[in-house]
C-alpha positions in Angstrom: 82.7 87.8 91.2 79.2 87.3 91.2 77.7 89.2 93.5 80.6 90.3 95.0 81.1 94.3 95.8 84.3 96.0 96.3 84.7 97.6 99.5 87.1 99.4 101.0 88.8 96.3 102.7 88.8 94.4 99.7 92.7 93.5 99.0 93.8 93.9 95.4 96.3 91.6 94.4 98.0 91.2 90.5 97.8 87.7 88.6 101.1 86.4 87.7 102.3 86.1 84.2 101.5 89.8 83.2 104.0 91.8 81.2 104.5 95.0 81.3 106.5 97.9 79.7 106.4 101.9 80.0 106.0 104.0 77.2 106.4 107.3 78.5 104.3 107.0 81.4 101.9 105.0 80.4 101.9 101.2 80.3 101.5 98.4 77.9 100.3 94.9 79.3 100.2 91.4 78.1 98.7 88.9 79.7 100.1 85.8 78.2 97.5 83.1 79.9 95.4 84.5 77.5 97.5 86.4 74.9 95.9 89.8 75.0 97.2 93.2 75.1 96.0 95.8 76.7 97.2 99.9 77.1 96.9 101.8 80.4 96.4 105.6 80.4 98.6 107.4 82.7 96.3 107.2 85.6 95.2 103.9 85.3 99.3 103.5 85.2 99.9 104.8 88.1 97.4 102.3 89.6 98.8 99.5 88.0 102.3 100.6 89.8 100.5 100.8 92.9 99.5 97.1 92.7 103.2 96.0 92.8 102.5 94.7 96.5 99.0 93.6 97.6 97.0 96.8 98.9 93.6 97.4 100.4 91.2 99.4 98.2 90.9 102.0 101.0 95.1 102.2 100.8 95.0 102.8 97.3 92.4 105.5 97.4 94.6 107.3 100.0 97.7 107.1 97.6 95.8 108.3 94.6 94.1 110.9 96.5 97.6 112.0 97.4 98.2 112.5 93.9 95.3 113.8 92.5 92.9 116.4 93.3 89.7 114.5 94.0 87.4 113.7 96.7 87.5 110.3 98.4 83.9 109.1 96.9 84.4 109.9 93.5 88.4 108.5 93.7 87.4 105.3 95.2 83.4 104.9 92.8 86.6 105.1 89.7 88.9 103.1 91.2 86.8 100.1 91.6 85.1 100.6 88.0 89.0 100.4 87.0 89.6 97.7 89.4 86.5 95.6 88.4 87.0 95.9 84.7 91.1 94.5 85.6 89.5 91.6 87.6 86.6 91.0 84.6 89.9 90.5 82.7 92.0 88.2 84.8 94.8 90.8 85.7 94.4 91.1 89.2 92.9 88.9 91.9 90.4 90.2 94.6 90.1 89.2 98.7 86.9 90.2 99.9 87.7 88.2 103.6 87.7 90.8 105.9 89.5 90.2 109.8 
């Protein structure tokens, strides 16, 4: 992702071969291409659930705006820290095409 910037219109997809499991809200992830676990907090959960079907960054930031009091900037500036370190990672897979 050299680069490469998250924008808005940049669809966020999740790698295959993730496993998951919730533990009381939060959820626990292997990835078994590389055999690592890793633990999500409940809001980086909640993202993680939003990812179930490919979504835009700026669809996501309107969900977790929904659900939590913050302003757009600082929701989507979070997000795609979150999102870039889950990319940096191999969890999820990024589309910067835009139409």
């Amino acid at each position: 992702m050299k680069g490469e910037k998250i924008l808005r219109e940049t669809v966020i997809s999740r790698q295959a071969g993730i496993i998951t499991a919730d533990l009381d809200g939060e959820i626990a992830m292997m990835s078994l291409e590389k055999g690592k676990y890793y633990g999500l907090n409940s809001v980086a959960s909640r993202i993680w659930e939003f990812l179930d079907q490919p979504v835009t960054v700026q669809e996501l930031t309107k969900r977790l705006m929904k659900e939590y009091q913050v302003d757009e900037d600082t929701c989507f500036r979070e997000t795609s820290l979150f999102l870039n370190k889950l990319f940096q990672e191999g969890l999820i897979s990024l589309d910067f095409k835009t139409f």
